[in-house]
matplotlib code that plots the C-alpha trace (Angstrom):
import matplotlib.pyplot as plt

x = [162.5, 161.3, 158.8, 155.8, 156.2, 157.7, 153.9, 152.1, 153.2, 152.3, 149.3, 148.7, 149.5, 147.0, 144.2, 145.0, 144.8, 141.5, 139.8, 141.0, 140.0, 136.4, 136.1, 136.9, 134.3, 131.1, 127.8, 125.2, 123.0, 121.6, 123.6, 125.8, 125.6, 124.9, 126.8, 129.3, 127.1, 128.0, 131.1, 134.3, 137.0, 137.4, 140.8, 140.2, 136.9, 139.2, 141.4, 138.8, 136.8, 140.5, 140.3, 137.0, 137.4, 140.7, 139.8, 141.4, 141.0, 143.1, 145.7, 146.2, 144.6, 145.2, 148.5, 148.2, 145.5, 147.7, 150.9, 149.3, 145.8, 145.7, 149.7, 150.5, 148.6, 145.4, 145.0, 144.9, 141.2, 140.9, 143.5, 141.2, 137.8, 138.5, 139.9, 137.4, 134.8, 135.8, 135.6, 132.4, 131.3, 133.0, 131.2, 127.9, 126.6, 128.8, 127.8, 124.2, 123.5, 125.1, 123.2, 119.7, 121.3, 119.7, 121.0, 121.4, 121.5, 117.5, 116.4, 117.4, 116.0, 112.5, 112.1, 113.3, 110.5, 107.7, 107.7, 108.3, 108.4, 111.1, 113.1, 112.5, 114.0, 117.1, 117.3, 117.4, 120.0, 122.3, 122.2, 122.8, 126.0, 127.4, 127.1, 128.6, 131.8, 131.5, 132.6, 135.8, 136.8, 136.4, 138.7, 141.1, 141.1, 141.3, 144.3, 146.3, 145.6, 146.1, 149.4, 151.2, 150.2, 150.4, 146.4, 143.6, 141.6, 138.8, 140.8, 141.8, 138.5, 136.6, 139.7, 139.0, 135.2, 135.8, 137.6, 135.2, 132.4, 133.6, 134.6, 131.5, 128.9, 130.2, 131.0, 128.8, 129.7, 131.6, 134.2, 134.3, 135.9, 138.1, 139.4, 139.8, 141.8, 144.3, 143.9, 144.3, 147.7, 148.7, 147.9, 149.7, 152.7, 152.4, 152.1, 154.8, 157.6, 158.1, 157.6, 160.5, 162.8, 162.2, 162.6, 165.8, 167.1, 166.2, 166.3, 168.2, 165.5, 163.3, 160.1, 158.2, 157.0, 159.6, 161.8, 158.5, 160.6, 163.7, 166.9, 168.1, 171.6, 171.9, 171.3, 168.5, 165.1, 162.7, 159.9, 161.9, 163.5, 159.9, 158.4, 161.6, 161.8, 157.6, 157.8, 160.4, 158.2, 155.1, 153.7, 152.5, 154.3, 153.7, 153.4, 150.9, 148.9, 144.8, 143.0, 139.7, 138.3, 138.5, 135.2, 135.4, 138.2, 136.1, 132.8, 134.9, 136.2, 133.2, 131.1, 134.3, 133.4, 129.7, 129.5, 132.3, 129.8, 126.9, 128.2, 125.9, 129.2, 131.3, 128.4, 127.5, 131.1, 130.1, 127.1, 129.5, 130.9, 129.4, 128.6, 128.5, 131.7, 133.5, 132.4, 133.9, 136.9, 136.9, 136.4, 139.7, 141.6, 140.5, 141.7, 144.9, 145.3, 144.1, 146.3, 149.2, 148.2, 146.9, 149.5, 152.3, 150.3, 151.6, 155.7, 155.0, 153.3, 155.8, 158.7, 156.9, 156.9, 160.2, 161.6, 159.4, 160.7, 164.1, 163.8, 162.3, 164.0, 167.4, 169.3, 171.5, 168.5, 168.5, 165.2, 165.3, 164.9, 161.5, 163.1, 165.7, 162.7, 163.1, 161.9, 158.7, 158.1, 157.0, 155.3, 152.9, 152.1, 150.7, 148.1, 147.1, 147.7, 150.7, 151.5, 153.6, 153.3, 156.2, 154.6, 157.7, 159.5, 162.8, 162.2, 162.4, 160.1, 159.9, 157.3, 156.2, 152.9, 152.7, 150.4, 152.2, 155.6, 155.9, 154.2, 153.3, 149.4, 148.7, 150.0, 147.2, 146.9, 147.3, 151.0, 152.3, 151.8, 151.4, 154.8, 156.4, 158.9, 159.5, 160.6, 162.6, 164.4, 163.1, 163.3, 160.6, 159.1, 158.1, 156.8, 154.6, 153.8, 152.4, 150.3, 149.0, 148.2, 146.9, 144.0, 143.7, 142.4, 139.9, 138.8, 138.1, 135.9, 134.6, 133.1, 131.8, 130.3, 128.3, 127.4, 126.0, 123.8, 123.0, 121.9, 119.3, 117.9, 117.2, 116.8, 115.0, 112.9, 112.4, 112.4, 110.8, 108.8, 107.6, 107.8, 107.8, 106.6, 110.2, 112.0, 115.4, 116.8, 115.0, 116.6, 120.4, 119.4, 118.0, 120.6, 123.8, 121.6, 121.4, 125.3, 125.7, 123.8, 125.3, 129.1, 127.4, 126.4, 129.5, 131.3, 129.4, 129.8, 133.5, 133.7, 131.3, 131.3, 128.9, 130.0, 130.1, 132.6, 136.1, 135.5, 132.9, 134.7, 134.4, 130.7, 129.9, 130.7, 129.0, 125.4, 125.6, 126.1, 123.3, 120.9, 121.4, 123.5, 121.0, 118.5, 120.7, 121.8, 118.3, 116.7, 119.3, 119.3, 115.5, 112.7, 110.5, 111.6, 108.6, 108.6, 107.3, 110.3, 112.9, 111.5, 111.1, 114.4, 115.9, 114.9, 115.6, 119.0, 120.3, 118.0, 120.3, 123.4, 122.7, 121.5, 124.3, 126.7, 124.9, 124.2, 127.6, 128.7, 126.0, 123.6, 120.7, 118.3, 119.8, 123.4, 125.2, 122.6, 122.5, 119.3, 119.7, 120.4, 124.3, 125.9, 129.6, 130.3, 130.9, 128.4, 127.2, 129.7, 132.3, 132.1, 132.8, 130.1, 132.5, 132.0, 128.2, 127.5, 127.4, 124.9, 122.7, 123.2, 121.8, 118.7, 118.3, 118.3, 116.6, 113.1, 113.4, 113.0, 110.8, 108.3, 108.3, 106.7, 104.0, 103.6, 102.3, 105.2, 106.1, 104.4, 105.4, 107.0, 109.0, 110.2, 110.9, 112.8, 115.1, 115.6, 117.1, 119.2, 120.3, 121.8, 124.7, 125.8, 126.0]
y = [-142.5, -139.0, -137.6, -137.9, -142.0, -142.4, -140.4, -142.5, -145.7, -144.4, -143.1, -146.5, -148.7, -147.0, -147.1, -150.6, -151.5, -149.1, -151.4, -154.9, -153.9, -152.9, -156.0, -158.0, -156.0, -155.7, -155.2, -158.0, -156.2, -153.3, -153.6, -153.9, -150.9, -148.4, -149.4, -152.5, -154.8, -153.8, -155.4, -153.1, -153.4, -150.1, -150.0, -150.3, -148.1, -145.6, -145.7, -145.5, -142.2, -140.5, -140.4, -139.8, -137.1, -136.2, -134.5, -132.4, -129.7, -131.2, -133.1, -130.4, -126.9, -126.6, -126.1, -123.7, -122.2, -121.5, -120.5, -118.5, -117.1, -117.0, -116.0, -118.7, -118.0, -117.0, -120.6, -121.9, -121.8, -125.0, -127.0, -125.7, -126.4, -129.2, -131.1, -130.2, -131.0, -134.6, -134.3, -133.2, -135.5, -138.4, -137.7, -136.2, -138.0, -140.9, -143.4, -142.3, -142.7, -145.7, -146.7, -145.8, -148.5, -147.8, -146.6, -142.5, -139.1, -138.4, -141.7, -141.2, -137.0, -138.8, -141.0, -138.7, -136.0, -138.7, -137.1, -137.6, -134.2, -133.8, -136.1, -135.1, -131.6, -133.4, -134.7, -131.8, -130.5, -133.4, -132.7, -129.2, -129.4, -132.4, -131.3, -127.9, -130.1, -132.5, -129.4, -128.6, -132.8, -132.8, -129.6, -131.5, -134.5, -132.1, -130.1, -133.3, -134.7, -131.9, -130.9, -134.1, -136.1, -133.5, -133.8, -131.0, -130.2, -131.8, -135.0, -135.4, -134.9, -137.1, -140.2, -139.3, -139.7, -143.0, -144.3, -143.0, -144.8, -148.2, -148.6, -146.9, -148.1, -151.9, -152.1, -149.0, -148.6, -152.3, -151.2, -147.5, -148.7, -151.1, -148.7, -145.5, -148.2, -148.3, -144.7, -143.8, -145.1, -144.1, -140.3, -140.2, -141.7, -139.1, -136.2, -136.9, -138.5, -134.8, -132.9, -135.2, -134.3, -131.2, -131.0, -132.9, -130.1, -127.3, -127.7, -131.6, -132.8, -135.6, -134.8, -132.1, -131.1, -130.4, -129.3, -126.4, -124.8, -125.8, -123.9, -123.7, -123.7, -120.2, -120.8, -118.8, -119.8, -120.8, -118.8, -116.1, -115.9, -116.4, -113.3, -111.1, -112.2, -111.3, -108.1, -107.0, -107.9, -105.8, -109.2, -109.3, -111.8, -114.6, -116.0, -113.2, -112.1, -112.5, -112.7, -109.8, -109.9, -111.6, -112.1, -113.5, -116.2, -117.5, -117.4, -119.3, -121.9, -122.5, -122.9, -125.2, -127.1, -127.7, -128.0, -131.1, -132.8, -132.4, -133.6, -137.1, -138.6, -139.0, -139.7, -143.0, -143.9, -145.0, -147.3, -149.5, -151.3, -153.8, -152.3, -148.6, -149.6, -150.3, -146.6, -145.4, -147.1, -146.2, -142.6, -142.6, -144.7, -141.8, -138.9, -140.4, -141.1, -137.4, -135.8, -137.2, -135.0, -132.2, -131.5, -132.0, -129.3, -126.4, -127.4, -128.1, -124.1, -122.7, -124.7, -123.9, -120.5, -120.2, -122.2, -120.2, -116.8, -117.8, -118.7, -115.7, -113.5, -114.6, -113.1, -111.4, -108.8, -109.0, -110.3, -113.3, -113.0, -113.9, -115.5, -117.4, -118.6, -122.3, -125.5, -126.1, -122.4, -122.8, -126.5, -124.5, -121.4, -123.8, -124.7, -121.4, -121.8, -119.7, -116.2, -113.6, -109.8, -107.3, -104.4, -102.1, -103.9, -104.9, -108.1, -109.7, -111.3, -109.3, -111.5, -108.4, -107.1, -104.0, -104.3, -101.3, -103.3, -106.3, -109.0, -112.7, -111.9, -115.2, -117.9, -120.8, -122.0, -125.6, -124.8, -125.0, -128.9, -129.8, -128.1, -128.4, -131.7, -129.7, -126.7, -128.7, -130.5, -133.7, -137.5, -137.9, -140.8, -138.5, -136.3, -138.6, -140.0, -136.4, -136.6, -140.4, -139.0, -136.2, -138.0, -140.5, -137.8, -136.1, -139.5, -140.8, -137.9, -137.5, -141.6, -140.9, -138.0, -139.4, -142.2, -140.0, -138.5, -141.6, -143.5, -140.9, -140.6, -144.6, -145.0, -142.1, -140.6, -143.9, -146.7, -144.4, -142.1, -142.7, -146.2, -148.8, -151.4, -152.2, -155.1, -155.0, -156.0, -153.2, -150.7, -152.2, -151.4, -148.1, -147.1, -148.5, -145.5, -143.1, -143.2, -143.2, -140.2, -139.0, -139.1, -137.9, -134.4, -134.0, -134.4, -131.5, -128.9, -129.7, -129.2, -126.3, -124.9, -122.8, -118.7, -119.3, -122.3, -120.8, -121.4, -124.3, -126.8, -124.1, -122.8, -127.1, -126.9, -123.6, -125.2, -128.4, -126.4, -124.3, -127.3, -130.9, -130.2, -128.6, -131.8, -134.1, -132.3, -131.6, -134.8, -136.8, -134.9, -133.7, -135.7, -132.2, -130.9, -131.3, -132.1, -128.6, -127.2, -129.5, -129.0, -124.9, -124.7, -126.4, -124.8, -121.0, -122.0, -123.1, -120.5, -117.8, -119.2, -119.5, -116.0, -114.6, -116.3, -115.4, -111.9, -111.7, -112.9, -110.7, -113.6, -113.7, -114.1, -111.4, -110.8, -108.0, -107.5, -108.3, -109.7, -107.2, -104.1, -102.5, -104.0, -104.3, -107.8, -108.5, -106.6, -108.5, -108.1, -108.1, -111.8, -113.7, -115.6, -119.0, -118.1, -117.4, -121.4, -120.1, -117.5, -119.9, -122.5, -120.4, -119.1, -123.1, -123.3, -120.3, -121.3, -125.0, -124.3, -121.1, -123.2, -126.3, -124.2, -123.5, -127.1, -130.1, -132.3, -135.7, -139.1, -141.1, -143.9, -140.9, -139.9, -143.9, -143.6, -141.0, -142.5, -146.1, -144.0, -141.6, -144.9, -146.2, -149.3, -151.8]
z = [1.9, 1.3, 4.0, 1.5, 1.6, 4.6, 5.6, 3.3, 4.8, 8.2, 7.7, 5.8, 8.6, 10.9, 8.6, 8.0, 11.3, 11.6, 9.3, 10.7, 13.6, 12.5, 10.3, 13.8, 15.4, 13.3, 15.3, 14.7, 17.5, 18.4, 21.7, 20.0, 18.1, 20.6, 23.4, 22.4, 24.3, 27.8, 28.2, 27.5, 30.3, 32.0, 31.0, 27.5, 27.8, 29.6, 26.3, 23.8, 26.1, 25.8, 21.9, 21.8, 24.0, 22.8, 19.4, 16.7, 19.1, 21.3, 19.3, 16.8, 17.6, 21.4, 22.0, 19.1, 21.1, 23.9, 21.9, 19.4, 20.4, 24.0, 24.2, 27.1, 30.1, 29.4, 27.1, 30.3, 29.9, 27.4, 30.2, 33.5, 31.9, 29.6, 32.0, 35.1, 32.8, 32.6, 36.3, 36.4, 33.9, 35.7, 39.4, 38.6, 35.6, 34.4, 36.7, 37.3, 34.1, 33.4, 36.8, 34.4, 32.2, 28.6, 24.9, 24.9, 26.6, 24.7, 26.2, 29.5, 28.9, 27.6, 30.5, 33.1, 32.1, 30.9, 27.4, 23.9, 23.5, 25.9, 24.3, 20.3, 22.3, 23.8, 19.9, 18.5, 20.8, 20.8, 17.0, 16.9, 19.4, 17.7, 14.5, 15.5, 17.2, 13.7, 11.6, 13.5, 13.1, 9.8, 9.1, 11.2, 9.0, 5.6, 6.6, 7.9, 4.4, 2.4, 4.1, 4.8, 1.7, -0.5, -1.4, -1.9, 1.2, -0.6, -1.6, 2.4, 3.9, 1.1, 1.9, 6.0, 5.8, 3.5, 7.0, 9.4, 7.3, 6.9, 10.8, 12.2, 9.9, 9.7, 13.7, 15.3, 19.1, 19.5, 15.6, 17.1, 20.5, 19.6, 16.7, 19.1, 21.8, 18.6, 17.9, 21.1, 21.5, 17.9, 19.0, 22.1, 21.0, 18.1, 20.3, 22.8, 21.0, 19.0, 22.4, 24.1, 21.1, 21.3, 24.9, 24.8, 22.4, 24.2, 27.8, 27.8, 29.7, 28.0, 29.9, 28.4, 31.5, 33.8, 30.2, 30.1, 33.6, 33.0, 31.4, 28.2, 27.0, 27.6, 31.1, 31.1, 31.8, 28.7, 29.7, 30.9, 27.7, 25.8, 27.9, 27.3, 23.2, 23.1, 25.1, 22.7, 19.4, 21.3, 22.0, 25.5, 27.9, 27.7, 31.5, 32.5, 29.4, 29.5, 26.6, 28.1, 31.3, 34.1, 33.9, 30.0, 31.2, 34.1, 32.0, 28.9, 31.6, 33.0, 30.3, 28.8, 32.0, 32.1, 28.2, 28.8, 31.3, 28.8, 25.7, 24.7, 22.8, 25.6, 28.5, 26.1, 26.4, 29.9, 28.8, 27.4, 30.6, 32.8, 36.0, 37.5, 39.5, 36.2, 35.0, 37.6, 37.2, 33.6, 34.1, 36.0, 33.7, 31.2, 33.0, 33.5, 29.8, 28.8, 31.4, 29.5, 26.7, 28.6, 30.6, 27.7, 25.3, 27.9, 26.6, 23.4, 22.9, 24.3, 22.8, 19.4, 19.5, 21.0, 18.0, 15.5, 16.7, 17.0, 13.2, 12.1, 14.3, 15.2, 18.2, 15.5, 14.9, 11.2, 10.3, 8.0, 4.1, 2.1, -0.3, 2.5, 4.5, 5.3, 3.6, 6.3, 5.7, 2.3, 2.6, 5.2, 2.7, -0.2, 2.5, 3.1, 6.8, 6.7, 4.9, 4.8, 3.2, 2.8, 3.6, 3.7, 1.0, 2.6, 1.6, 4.9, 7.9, 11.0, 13.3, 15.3, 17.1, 15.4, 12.7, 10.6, 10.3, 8.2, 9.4, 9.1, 8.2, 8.8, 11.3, 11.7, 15.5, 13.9, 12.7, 16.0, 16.6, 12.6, 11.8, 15.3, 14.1, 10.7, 12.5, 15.1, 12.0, 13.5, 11.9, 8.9, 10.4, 13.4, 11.1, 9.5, 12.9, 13.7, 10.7, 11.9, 15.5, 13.9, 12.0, 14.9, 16.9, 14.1, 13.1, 16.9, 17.8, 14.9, 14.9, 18.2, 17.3, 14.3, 16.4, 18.7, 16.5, 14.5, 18.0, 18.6, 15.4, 14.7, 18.4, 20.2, 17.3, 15.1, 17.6, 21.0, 19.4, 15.5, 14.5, 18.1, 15.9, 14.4, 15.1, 16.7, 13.2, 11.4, 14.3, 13.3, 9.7, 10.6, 12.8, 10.1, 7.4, 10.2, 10.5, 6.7, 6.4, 9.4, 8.1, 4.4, 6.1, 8.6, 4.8, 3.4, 6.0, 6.5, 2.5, 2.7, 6.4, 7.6, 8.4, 12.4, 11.6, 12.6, 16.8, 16.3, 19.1, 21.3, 20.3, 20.6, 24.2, 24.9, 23.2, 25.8, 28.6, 27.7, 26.8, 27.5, 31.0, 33.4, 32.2, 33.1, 36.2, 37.4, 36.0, 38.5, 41.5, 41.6, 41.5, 41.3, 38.1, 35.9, 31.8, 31.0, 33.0, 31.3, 27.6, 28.1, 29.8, 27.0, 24.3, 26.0, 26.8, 23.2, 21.8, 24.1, 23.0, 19.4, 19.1, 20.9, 18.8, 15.5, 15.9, 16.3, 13.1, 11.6, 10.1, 12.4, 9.4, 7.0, 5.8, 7.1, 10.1, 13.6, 15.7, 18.0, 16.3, 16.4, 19.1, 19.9, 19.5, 23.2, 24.2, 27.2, 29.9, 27.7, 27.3, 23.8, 22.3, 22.6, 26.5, 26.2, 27.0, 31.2, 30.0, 28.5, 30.9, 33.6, 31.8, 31.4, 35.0, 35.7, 33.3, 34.3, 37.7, 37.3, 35.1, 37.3, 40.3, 38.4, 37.1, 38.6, 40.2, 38.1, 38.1, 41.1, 38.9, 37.7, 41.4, 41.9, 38.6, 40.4, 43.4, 41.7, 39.2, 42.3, 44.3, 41.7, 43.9, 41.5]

ax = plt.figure().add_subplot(projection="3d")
ax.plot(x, y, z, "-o")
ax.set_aspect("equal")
plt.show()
């Protein structure tokens, strides 16, 4: 079979089994729907956390991140704060809140700080960052299509959100983890089969991991051989280079790290399993699975870029033809992902640093996973199993994510705060037209993405750090921290962050100006607005506490509150 239906029935087979699975699964509660009913094995809710956690950012942009962007050691930013995230996530709010035992991260903000207002606020951020990490999912999904399928963007992303709706609208929080347990398994076989292949023909050893500092058949080292190859394009090399400053890497891990531990769609993941010992348990069942990822994503950057250099510029040190360029070469250029301009004429590629020599204008971070089997001349049905895995990991995230935002809308502002009065089967209904309006608008701004788009994963995680982690942080470990603190602290540390970023772009308020007047674009400290999430997270700190000692201290029900959720022994 060609590699177009040899894709198709792939791909087919896994949305199949999507929709079984959600047809097995429908919610006929409200417990259902937000959190599966309670009873998810930690072992399966450590699966289904991986692919939620384990997004399009992860399956398909981050090893591109490191290759490409980052140039090898300075992507070691996404692996340090991703991944610490999840282990602040899994010992300082997991099992507290799953300890508080309700729905959603607002409900828990609402009760916490004994207002409404407090938790319409927690809405209104859990919107914003979700929303903000939706955009990047549904690229993910679009590009897959369009690519591997042969589709339009449009035609990709319409077919993805058809998926998304059926499975989370029909089965809310019970179809969404029994379908990311499948995708979970579909993406990780997807990213590490190519990555042993390509090991195996490389270095001859079938673990990417130990292959990543191992020889190749040169006898020479395969980052020692990367380094010299990039040093000699005017690259920098690859096992030292820093993308800014010191203090820019630290500020981008750490706000990578506290934005992790803040974001609502992977805290609920923990409401789903009996007891607070079973979070626990889950949460480490998790990390294991996303480590197997994580620490594969390192090989597979660097064996990418080796193989794409060697390609363009073979060791003879003629440059490769235009017009010889190879088959995957051209697939990638009708998406736009990949270009090339002969800016001397000589008709050939020379992949170099220098931006006054012919260049490749344009190589997309996501070519380094998407077109890694292509490159490596692998099997199609690997191919097409890179393409499955792909959307697995857009389509699990991006479920969890509109559930997320779907839960607080029919739950926290219809059910808590505007209409009480509703039955529970009124809520189900409610919450099923949340999600459909939910996946309606993640459609539109993946078809029509908004001008601070291109680093939205990134920005998602810098907008929890600066707003929904400090409450939760604060709410369980003080019983002092007042409502007026919470809500003021809130609001200053997204509104920090989301200027930052947008006077950076240029389109705070008017086109083509900046909030602040001519700045350099990193002109606090040198750090980049994807990095500003610390920044806002400590102004969040700094007002909430600031505020609270000029506030009366909470209810004593609320300091009781504390004191259970602070004790998770059950």
């Amino acid at each position: 079979m060609s590699l177009t239906e040899t894709t198709y029935w792939v791909v087919g087979a896994s949305f199949a089994l999507y929709v079984v699975i959600a047809i097995r699964s429908r919610a006929s509660t409200t417990q259902e729907f937000y959190v599966a009913g309670k009873g998810i094995h930690p072992i399966a809710n450590g699966m289904a956390t991986a692919a939620d956690w384990m997004s399009a950012a992860s399956f398909i942009s981050m090893a591109g991140l490191i290759g490409l962007s980052y140039n090898g050691y300075g992507g070691s930013v996404f692996l340090m704060g991703w991944t610490g995230g999840y282990v602040l996530l899994a010992m300082l709010i997991a099992p507290y809140l799953r300890k508080y035992g309700k729905f959603t991260v607002p409900e828990f903000i609402g009760d916490r700080y004994y207002s409404n207002t407090a938790r319409i606020v927690a809405v209104l951020c859990l919107i914003i960052c979700s929303v903000t990490y939706v955009i990047g999912q549904m690229k993910g999904i679009g590009v897959a299509f369009s690519r591997f399928l042969e589709t339009d963007y449009e035609t990709g992303l319409l077919s993805g959100m058809v998926i998304v709706f059926f499975y989370a609208v029909l089965g809310g929080m019970k179809g969404i983890t029994y379908t990311q347990i499948a995708q979970f398994c579909v993406l990780i076989f997807a990213y590490t089969v190519p990555a042993i292949f390509i090991s195996l023909q490389l270095t001859g050893q079938p673990i990417p991991q130990l292959g990543l500092g191992g020889t190749l058949a040169d006898g020479s080292y395969l980052l020692h051989k990367l380094d010299h190859i990039l040093l000699d394009l005017g690259f920098q090399e690859y096992t030292t280079a820093l993308r800014g400053s010191t203090l820019n890497m630290a500020a981008f891990t750490a706000s990578l790290m506290i934005g992790t531990a803040g974001l609502p769609h992977v805290i609920i993941r923990f409401f789903t399993v009996p007891t607070v010992r079973a979070a626990r348990t889950s949460a480490g069942w998790a990390l294991l699975f996303i480590a197997i990822l994580y620490t594969t994503a390192p090989a597979v950057a660097a064996m990418a870029r080796l193989n794409i250099i060697q390609i363009l510029e073979p060791e003879t040190g003629q440059a490769l033809l235009i017009e010889e360029r190879p088959a995957w070469f051209k697939n990638w250029e009708r998406t736009g992902l990949l270009e090339v301009e002969d800016k001397n004429g000589d008709g050939r590629i020379q992949y170099h640093a220098d931006p006054n020599r012919n260049e490749l204008v344009k190589l997309d971070n996501d070519i380094l996973v998407l077109a890694n089997p292509e490159i490596a001349n692998l099997p199609n049905w690997v191919i097409a199993l890179v393409a499955a895995g792909g959307l697995a990991a857009a389509l699990s995230t991006a479920a969890g994510l509109l559930l997320a935002i779907s839960s607080a809308i029919s739950h926290d502002l219809l059910k808590r705060t505007l209409m009480p009065q509703i039955t529970e089967r009124q809520e189900l209904m409610a919450s099923r037209l949340a999600m459909s309006l939910a996946v309606l608008g993640a459609g539109y701004l993946g078809l029509n993405p908004p001008g601070f788009a291109a680093g939205t994963v990134a920005l998602a995680f810098g907008l929890a750090a600066a707003s929904l982690f400090p409450a939760l942080f604060l709410g369980i470990f003080s019983q002092r921290v007042t409502r007026e603190g919470a809500i003021l602290g809130m609001l200053s540390g997204i509104s920090v962050t989301l200027m930052y970023v947008f006077q950076h772009k240029g389109i705070m308020f008017i086109p083509g100006t900046s909030f602040l007047g001519d700045l350099s674009p990193n002109w606090f400290f040198g750090i980049e607005p994807n990095a500003f999430g610390v920044v806002g997270a400590m102004v969040n700190f700094a007002v909430t506490l600031t505020v609270t000692r000029f506030t009366p201290a909470p209810p004593d029900e609320v300091r009781r509150l504390v004191e259970r959720v602070r004790v998770p022994v059950s």
